[in-house]
C-alpha positions as CSV (number, residue, x, y, z in Angstrom):
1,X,208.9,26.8,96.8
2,X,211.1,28.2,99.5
3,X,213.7,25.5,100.2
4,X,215.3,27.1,103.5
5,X,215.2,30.0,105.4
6,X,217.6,30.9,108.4
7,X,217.8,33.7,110.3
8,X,221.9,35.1,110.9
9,X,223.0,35.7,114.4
10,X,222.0,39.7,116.1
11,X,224.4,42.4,114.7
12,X,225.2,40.5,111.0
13,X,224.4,42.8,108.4
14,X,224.2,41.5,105.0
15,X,224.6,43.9,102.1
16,X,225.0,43.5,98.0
17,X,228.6,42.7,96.6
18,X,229.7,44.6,93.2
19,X,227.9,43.4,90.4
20,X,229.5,42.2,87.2
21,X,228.8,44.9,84.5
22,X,226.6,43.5,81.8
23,X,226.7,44.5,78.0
24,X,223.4,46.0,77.4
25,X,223.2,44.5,73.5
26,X,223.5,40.8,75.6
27,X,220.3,41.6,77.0
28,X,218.4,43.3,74.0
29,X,219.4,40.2,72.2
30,X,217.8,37.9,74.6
31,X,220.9,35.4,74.9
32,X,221.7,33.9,78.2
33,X,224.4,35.9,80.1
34,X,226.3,32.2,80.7
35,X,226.9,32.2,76.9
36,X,229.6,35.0,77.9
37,X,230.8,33.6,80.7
38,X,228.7,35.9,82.7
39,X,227.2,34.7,86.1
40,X,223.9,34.2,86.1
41,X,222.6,33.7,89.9
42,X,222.8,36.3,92.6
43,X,225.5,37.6,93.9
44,X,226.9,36.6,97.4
45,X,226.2,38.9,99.7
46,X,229.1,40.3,102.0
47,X,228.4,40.4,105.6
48,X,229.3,43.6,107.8
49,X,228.7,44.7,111.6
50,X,225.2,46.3,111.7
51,X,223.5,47.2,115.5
52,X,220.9,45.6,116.1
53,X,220.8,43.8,113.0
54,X,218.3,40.6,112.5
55,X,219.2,39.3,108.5
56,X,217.4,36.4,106.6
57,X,218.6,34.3,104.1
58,X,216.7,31.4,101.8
59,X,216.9,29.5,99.3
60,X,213.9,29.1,96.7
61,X,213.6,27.4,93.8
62,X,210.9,27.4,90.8
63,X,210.6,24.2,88.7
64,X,209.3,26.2,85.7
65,X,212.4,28.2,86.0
66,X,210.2,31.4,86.3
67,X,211.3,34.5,87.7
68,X,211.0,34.9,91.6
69,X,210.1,37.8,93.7
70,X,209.8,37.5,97.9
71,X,208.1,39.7,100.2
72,X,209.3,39.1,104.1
73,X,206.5,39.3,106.8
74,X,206.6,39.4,110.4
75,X,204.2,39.0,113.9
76,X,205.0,38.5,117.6
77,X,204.8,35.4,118.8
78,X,202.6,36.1,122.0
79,X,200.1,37.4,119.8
80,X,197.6,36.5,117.7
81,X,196.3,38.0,114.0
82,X,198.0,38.7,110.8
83,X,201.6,39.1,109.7
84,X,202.7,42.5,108.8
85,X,204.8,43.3,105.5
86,X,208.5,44.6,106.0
87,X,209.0,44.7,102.5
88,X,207.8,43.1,99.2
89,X,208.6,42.4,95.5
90,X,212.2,41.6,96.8
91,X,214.4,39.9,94.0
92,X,217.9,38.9,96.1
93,X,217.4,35.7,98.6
94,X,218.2,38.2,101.2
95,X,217.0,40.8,103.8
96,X,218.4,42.6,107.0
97,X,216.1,44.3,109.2
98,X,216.6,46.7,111.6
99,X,216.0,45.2,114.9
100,X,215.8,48.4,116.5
101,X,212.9,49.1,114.8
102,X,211.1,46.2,117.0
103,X,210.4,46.6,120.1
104,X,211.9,43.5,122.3
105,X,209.8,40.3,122.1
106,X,209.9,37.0,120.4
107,X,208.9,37.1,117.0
108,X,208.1,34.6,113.6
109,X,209.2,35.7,110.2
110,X,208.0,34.5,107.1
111,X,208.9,34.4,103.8
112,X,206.8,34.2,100.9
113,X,208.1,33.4,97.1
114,X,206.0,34.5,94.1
115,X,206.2,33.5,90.2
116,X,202.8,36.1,89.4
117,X,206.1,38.1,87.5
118,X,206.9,35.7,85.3
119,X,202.8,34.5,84.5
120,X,199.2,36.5,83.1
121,X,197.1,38.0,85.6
122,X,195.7,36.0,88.0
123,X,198.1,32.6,87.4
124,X,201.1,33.4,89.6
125,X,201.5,30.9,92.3
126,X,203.3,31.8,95.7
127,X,205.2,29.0,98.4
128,X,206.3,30.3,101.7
129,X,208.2,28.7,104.7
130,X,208.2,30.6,108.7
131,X,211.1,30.4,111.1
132,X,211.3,29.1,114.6
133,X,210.1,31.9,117.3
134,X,213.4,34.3,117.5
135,X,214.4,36.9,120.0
136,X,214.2,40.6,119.6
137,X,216.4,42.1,122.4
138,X,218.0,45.6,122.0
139,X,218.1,45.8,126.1
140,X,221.5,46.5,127.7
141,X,222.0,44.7,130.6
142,X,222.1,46.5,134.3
143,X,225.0,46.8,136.6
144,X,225.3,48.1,139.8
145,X,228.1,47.7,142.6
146,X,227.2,45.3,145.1
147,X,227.9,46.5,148.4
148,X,230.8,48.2,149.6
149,X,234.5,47.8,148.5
150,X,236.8,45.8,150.5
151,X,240.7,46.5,150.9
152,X,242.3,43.6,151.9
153,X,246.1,42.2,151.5
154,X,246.9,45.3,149.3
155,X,244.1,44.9,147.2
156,X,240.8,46.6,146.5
157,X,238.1,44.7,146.0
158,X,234.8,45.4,144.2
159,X,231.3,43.2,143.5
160,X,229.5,44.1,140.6
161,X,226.0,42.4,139.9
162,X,224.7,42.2,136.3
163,X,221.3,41.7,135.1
164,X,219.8,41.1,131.4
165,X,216.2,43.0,131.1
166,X,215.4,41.5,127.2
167,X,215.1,37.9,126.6
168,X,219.2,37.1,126.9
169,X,221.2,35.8,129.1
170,X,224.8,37.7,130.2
171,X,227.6,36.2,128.1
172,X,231.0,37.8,128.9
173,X,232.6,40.7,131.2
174,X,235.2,42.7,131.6
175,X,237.0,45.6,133.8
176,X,239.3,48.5,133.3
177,X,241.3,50.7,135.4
178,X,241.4,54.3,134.8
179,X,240.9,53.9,130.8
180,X,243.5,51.2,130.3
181,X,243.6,47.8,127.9
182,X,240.1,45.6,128.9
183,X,240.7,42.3,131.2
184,X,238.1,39.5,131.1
185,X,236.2,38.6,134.1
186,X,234.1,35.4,134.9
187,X,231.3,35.1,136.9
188,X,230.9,34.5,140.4
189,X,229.3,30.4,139.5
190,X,232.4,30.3,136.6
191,X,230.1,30.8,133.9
192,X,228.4,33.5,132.1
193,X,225.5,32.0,131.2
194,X,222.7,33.1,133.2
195,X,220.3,36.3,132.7
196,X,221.4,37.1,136.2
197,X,224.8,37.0,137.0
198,X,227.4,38.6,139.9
199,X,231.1,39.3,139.6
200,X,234.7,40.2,141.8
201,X,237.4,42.5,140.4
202,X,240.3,42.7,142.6
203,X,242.6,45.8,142.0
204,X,246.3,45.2,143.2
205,X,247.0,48.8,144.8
206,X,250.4,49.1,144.4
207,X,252.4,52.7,145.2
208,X,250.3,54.6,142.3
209,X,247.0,52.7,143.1
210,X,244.3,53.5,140.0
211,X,241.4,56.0,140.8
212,X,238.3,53.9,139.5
213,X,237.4,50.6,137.7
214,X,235.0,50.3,135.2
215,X,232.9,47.0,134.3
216,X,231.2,46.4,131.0
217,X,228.9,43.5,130.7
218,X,227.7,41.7,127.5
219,X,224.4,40.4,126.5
220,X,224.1,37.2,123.8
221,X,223.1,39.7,121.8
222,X,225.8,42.0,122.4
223,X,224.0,44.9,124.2
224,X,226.3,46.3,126.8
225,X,225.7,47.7,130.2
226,X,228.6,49.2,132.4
227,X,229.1,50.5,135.8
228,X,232.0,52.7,137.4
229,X,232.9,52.5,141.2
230,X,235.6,55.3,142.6
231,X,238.4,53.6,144.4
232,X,238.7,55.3,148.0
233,X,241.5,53.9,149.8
234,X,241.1,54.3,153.6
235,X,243.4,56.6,155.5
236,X,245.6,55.1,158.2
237,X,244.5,56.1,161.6
């Protein structure tokens, strides 16, 4: 029976940690590892930064105490038929999949827990659990310069409008001037929270006024779209 099954944010990797060496006589003899203070579940996994990423973790549990292998399936959720196999005869409670791989949608995964291992031919049983309808979105966002730039009080100043083309919504922004540090810029409404969203940078001039600002934009899912706009100051007349 699969217990639980939840589905990591985009981008978390999951990956095995070191295992614990095991003497091989332990095993000829049969004896259970915990007799040697050895652990017996499996391992943790350690989580690392992984594009595109889409990992699975569940929990399963067999009240025979027979062994357990998984196979992870998928479909989109607009359409109709069969699931398709990403992998089977898993034995961790784990599985990253390269969401790259996918093309952008909204998709169900299911997983599916088998004792037929552990039992003759023909008596292994199998539970499974599906998760909720997720997104798929490997999309960066679009942005383009809105208009022209004003110069007003000393200042130069741009509008930049930003739109998510997956199934996202923009969550953060910011600018930088001629390859310097990153500043953080809101949204026009004062939140990013919308798949559409428009934004202001004002550039103090100063006597060495910058050459160009930059803008990178941020999906939910942490795709990122940027644009650049030259800064042309006006000659006095």
């Amino acid at each position: 029976e699969i217990l639980s099954l939840n589905i990591l944010p985009t981008n978390v990797g999951l990956a095995p940690n070191a295992t614990v060496a095991v003497d091989p006589n332990i095993e000829l003899s049969g004896q259970d590892g915990s007799d040697f203070g050895l652990p017996t579940g499996i391992p943790t996994p350690r989580k690392l930064f992984q594009r595109g990423a889409r990992s699975l973790q569940w929990t399963a549990e067999d009240r025979n105490g027979d062994k357990l292998t998984y196979a992870v399936r998928y479909r989109r959720a607009d359409e109709g038929g069969g699931f398709v196999t990403v992998r089977s005869g898993i034995v961790e409670n784990y599985l990253t999949i390269d969401g790259l791989s996918l093309s952008d949608g909204r998709y169900i995964f299911e997983v599916v827990a088998s004792d037929a291992s552990s039992n003759p031919a023909g008596r292994g049983l199998e539970g499974s659990m599906r998760s909720e309808p997720i997104d798929i979105d490997s999309a960066a966002p679009i942005v383009e310069r809105v208009g022209a730039v004003r110069f007003e009080s000393g200042s130069a100043i741009f509008k930049f409008s930003a739109r998510d083309v997956g199934a996202s919504v923009i969550s953060r922004a910011e600018y930088s001037l001629d390859g310097g540090n990153w500043n953080t810029v809101y949204a026009d409404d004062g939140i990013n929270d919308g798949p559409g969203e428009t934004f202001t940078v004002t550039v103090k001039l100063g006597e060495t006024p910058p050459s160009n600002v930059v803008i990178r934009v941020f999906d939910r899912n942490g795709n990122v779209g940027t644009a650049r706009s030259i800064i042309e100051i006006p000659r006095k007349k």
